[in-house]
TORKELUM-958042 format. One record per residue (C-alpha): x, y, z; residue in one letter. Coordinates in steps of 0.001 Angstrom, whole numbers, plus 500000, padded with zeros to 6 digits. Layout:
<u: X	v: Y	w: Z	rest: A>
...
***
This chain:
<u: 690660	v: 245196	w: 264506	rest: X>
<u: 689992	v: 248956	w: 264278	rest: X>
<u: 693041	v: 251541	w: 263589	rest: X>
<u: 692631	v: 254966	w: 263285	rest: X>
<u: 696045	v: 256689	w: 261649	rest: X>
<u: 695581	v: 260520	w: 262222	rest: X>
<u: 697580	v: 262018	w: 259600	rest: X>
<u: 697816	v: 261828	w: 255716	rest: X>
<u: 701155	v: 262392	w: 254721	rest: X>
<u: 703624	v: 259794	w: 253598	rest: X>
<u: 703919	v: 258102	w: 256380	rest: X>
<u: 700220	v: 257842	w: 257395	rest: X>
<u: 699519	v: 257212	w: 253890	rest: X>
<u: 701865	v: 254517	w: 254103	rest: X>
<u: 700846	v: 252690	w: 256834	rest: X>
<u: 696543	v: 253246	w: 255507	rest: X>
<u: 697795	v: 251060	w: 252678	rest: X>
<u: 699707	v: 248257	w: 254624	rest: X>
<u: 697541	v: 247769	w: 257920	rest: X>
<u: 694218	v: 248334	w: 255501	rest: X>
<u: 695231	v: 244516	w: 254194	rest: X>
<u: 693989	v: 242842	w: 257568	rest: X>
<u: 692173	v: 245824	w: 260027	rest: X>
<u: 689761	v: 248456	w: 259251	rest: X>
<u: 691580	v: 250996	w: 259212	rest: X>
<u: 690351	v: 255223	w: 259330	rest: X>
<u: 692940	v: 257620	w: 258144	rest: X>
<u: 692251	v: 260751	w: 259456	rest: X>
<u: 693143	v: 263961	w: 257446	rest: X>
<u: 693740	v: 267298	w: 258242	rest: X>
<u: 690973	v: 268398	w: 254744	rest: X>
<u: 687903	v: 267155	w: 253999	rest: X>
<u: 689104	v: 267463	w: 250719	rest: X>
<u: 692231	v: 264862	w: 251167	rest: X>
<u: 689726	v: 262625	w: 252929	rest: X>
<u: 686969	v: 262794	w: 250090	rest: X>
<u: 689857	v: 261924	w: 247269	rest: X>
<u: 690974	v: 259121	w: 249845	rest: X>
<u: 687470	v: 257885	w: 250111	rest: X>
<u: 686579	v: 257827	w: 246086	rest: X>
<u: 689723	v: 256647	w: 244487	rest: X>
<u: 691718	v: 255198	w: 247010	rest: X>
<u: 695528	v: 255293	w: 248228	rest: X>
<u: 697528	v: 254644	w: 245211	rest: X>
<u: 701283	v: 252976	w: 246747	rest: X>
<u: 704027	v: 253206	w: 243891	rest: X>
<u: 706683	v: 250851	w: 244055	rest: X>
<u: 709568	v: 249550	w: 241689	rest: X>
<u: 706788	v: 251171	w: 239187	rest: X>
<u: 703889	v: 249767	w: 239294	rest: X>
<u: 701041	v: 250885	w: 241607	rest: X>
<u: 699019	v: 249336	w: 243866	rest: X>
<u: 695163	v: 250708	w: 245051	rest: X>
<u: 693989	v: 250401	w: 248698	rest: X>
<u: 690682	v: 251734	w: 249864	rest: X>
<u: 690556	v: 252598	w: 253931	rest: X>
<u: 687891	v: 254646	w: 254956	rest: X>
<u: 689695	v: 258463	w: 255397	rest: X>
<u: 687373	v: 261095	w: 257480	rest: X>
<u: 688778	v: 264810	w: 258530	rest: X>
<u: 686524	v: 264321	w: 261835	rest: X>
<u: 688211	v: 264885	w: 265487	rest: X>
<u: 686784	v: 262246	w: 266891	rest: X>
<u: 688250	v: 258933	w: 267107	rest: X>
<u: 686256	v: 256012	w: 267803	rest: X>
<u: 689322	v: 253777	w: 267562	rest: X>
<u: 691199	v: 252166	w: 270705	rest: X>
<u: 694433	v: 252405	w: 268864	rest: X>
<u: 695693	v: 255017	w: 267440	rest: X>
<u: 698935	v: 255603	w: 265120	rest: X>
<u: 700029	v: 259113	w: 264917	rest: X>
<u: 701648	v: 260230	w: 262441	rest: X>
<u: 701720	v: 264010	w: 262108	rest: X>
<u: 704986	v: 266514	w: 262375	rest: X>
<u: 705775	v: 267085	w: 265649	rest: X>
<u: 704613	v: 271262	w: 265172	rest: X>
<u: 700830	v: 269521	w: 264451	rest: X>
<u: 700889	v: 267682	w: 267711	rest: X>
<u: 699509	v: 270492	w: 270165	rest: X>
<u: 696119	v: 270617	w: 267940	rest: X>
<u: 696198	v: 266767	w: 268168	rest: X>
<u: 696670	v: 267084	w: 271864	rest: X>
<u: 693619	v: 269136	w: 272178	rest: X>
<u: 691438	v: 266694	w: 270735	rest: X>
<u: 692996	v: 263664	w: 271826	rest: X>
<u: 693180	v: 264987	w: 275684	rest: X>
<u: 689256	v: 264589	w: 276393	rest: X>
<u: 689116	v: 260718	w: 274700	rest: X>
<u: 688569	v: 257627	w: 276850	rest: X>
<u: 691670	v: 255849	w: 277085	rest: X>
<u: 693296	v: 254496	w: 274128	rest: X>
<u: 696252	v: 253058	w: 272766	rest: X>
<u: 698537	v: 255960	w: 271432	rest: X>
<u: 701583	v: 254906	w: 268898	rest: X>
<u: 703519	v: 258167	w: 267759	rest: X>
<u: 705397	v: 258095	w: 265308	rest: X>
<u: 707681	v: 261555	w: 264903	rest: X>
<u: 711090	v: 262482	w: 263610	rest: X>
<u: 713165	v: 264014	w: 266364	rest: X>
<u: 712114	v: 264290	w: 270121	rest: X>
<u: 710505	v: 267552	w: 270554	rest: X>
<u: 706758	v: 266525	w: 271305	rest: X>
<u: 708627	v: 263970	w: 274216	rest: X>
<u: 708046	v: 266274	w: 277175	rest: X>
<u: 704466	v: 266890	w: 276251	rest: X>
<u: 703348	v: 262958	w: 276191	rest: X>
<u: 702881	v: 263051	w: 279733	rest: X>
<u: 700449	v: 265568	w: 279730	rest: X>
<u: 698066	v: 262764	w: 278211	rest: X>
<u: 696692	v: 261249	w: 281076	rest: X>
<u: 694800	v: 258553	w: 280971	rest: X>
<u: 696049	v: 256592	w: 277868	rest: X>
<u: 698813	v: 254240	w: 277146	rest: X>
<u: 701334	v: 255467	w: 274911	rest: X>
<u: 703791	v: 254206	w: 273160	rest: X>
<u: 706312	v: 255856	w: 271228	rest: X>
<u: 708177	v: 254347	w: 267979	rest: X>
<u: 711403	v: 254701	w: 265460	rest: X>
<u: 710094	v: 254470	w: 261433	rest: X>
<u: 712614	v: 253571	w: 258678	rest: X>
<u: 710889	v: 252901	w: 256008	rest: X>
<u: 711282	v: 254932	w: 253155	rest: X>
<u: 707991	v: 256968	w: 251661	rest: X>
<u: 707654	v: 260255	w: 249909	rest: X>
<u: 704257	v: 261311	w: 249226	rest: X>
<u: 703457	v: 262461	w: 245644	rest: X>
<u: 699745	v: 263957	w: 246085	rest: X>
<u: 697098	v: 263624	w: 247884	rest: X>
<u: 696602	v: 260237	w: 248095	rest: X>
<u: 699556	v: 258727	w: 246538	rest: X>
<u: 702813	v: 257568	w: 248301	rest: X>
<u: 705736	v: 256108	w: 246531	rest: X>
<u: 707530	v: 253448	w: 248357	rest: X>
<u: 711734	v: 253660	w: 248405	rest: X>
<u: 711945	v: 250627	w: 250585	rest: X>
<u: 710030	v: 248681	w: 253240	rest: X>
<u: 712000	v: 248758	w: 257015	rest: X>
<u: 710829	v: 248101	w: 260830	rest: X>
<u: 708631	v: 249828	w: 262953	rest: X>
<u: 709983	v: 249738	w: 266410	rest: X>
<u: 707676	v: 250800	w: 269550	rest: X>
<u: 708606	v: 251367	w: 272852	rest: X>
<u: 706275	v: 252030	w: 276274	rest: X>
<u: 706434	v: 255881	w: 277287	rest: X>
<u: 707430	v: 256513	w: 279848	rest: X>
<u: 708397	v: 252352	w: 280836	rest: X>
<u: 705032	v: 249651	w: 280686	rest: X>
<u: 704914	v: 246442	w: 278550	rest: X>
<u: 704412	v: 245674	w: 275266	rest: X>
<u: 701108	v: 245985	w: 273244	rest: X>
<u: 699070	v: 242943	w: 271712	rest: X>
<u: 697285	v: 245239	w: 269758	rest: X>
<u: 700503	v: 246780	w: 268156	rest: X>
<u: 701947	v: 243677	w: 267742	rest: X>
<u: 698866	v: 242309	w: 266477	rest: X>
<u: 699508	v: 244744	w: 262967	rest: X>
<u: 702611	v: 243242	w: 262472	rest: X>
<u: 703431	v: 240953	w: 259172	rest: X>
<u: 706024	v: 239878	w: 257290	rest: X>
<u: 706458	v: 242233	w: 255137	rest: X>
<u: 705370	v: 245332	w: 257526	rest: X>
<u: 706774	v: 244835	w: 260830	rest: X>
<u: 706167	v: 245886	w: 264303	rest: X>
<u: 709101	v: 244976	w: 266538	rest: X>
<u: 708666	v: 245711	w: 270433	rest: X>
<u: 711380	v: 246818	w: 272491	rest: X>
<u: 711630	v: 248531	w: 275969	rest: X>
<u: 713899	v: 251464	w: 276286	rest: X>
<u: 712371	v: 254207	w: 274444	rest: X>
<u: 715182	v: 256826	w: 274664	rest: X>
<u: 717769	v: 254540	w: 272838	rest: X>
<u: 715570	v: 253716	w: 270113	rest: X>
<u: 714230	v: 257847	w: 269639	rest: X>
<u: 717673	v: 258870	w: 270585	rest: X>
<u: 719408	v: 256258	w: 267475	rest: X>
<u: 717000	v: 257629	w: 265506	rest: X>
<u: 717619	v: 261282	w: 265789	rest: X>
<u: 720957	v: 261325	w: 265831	rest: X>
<u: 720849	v: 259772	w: 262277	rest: X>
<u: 718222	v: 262616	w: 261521	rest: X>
<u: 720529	v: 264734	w: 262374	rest: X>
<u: 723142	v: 264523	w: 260696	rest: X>
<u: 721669	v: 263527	w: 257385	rest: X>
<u: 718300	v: 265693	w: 257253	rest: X>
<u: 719851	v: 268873	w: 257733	rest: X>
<u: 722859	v: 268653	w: 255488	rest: X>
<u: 720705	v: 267080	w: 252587	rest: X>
<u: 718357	v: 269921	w: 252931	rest: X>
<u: 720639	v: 272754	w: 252948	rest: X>
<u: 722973	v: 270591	w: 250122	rest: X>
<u: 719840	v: 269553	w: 248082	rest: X>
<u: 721832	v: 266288	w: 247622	rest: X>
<u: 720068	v: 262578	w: 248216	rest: X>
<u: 721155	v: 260783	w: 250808	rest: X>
<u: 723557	v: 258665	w: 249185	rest: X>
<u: 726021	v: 261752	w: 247781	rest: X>
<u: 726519	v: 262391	w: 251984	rest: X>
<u: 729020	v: 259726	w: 251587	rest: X>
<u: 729610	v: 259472	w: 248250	rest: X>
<u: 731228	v: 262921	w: 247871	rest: X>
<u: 733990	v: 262893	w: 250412	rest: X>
<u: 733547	v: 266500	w: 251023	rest: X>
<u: 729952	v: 265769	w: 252205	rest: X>
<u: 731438	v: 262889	w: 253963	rest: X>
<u: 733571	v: 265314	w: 256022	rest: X>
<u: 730456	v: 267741	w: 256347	rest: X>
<u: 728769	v: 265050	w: 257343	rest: X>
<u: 731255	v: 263520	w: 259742	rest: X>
<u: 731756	v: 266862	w: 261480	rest: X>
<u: 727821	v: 267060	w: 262454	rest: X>
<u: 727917	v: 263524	w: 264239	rest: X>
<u: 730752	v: 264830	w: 266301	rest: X>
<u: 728855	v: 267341	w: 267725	rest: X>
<u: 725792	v: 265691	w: 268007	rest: X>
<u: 726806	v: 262353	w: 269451	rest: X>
<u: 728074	v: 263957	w: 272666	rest: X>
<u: 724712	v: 265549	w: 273191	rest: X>
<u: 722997	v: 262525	w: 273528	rest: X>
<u: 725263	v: 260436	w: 275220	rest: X>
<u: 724476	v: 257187	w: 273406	rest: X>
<u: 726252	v: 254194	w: 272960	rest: X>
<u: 729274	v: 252726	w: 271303	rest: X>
<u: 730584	v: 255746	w: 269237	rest: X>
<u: 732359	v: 253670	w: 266605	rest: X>
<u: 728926	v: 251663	w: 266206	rest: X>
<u: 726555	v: 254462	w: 266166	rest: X>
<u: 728817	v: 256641	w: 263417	rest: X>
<u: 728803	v: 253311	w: 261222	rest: X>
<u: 724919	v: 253101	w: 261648	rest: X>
<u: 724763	v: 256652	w: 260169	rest: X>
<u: 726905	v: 255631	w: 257303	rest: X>
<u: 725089	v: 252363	w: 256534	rest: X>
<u: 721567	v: 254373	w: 256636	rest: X>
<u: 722748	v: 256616	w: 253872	rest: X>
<u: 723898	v: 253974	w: 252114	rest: X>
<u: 720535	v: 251506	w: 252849	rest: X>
<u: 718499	v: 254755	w: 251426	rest: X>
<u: 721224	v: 256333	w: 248677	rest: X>
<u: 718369	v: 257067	w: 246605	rest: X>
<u: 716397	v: 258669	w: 249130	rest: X>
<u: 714962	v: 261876	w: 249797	rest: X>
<u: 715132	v: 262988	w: 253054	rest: X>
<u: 711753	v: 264340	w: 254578	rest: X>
<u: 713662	v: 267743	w: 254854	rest: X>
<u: 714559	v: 268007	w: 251219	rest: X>
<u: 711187	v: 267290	w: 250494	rest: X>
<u: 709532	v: 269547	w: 252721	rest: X>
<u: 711694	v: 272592	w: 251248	rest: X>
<u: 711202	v: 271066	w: 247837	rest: X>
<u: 707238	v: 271962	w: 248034	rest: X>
<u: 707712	v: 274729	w: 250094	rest: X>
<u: 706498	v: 273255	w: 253644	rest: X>
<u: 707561	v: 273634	w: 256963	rest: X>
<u: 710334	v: 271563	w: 257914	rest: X>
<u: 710972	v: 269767	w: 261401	rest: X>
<u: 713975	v: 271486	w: 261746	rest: X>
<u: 713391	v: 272200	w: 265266	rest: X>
<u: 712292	v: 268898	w: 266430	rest: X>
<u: 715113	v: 267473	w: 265100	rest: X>
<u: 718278	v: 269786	w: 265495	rest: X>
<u: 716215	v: 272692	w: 267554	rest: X>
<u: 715806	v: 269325	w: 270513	rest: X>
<u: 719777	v: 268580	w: 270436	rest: X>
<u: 720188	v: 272057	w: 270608	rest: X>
<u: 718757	v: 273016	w: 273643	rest: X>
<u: 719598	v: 269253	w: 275282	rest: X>
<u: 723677	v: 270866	w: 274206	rest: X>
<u: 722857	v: 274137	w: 276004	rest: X>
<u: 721623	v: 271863	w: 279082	rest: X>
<u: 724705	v: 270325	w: 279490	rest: X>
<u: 727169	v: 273296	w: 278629	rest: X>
<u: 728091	v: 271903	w: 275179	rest: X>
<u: 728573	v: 274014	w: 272122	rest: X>
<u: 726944	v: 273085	w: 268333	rest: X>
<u: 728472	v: 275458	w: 266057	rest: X>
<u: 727745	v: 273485	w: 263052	rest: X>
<u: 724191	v: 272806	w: 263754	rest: X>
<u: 723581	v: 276077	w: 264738	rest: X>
<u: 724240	v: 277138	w: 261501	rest: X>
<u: 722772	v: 274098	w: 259487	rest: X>
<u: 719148	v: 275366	w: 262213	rest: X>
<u: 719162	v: 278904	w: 260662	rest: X>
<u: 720188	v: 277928	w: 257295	rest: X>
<u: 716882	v: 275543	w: 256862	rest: X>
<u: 715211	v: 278060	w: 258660	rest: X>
<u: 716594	v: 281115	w: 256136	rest: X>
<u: 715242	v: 278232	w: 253189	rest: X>
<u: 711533	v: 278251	w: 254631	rest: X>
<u: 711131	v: 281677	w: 254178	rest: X>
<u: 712298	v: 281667	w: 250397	rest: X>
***
């Protein structure tokens, strides 16, 4: 089958490497440059040290030929994909995004079918065309705004790179930002790995204090259940790097507001005050400008 992942960060990187195995598969890059490296010496996928070479085609063109598409950009990217994207013939559209931000602007895609997904594996991207892998999770996709489930997504699924299908898409974004969060921000401003959030019990407390505020805002589930899912996540990925901490670490713009900026303004909705996210916002912010 053809797959077109738009993006060539670590995630899209990522995913060029796995679903390259059994599809042919186009990564498409934001530089013709990233996309000519791509094409001549490969994707080069580090794990438990050793390194493994994959060779998708990579193009920096705006047109996509494929009928399924895996998007993988930061949400503040998504209005240029939009433009291009708009003016396709229908497709298959899996996006892939920390926080919720680009949510109200999926409906202005008419025409395709969309799906929307939750990411945990664990990838930091060393260069241009290298990834290193910190652990292999689930990818779970949801229909936006409600539909069925996708043969083709399924289709990419294996054993050791699944695609798992569930319907509900707010629970499964919602689960997932509330554990971006609380951890992104606080490892970010703390430079710490994901690990020392619970490791340090003053983190801990840091760290507890941001799910109280947060959880409320989104109204979901079993509190008890969700704060132990937080826990277990920094624990699954103590060795981890959050995307934030990254991001500051080579001086990129973070997704600060798609992440905390979205609970934000969902708090000021419903009459609820964030103190301590307010101030983790406009401390990552103050970082991006140094």
């Amino acid at each position: 089958m053809k797959v077109g992942i738009i993006g060539g960060g670590a995630i899209g990187l990522l995913f060029a490497a796995y679903l390259n195995r059994n599809h042919q598969l186009t990564v498409y890059t934001n530089t013709e440059a990233q996309a000519a490296d791509i094409r001549n010496q490969g994707i080069a996928v580090i794990k438990d040290g050793e390194t493994e070479i994959s060779y998708p085609h990579a193009s920096s063109a705006r047109h996509y030929e494929e009928k399924l598409l895996i998007v993988t950009v930061k949400q503040f990217h998504l209005p240029f994909i939009f433009n291009h994207l708009s003016p396709e013939e229908p497709k298959t559209l899996l996006f892939l995004q920390n926080g919720m931000g680009h949510i109200k602007s999926l409906s202005n895609l008419k025409g395709h079918t969309i799906y929307t997904g939750s990411v945990s594996h664990g990838a930091e991207k060393k260069g241009e065309r290298e990834v290193q892998e910190n652990g292999i999770g689930t990818t779970i996709f949801s229909p936006f705004p409600e539909g069925t489930g996708s043969e083709m997504i399924e289709s990419l699924s294996t054993a050791d790179f699944p695609f798992v299908y569930r319907s509900g898409w707010y629970e499964i974004l919602a689960g997932k930002l509330l554990v971006n969060a609380c951890i992104n921000p606080l490892t970010g401003l703390l430079n710490v790995r994901n690990g020392q959030l619970i490791e340090d019990p003053h983190y801990h407390l840091l760290l507890k204090q941001v799910f109280d505020e947060v959880f409320p805002v989104l109204e979901l589930g079993d509190e008890a259940d969700q704060w132990k899912t937080v826990e277990d996540i920094c624990r699954a990925t103590s060795n981890n790097v959050s995307s934030m901490l990254q991001d500051l670490r080579m001086g990129r713009k973070t997704e600060i507001d798609a992440i905390a900026g979205y609970v934000l303004d969902l708090a000021s909705d419903k009459n609820i005050t964030a103190p301590i996210l307010s101030f983790l916002t406009n401390a990552i912010k103050g970082l991006e400008n140094n």
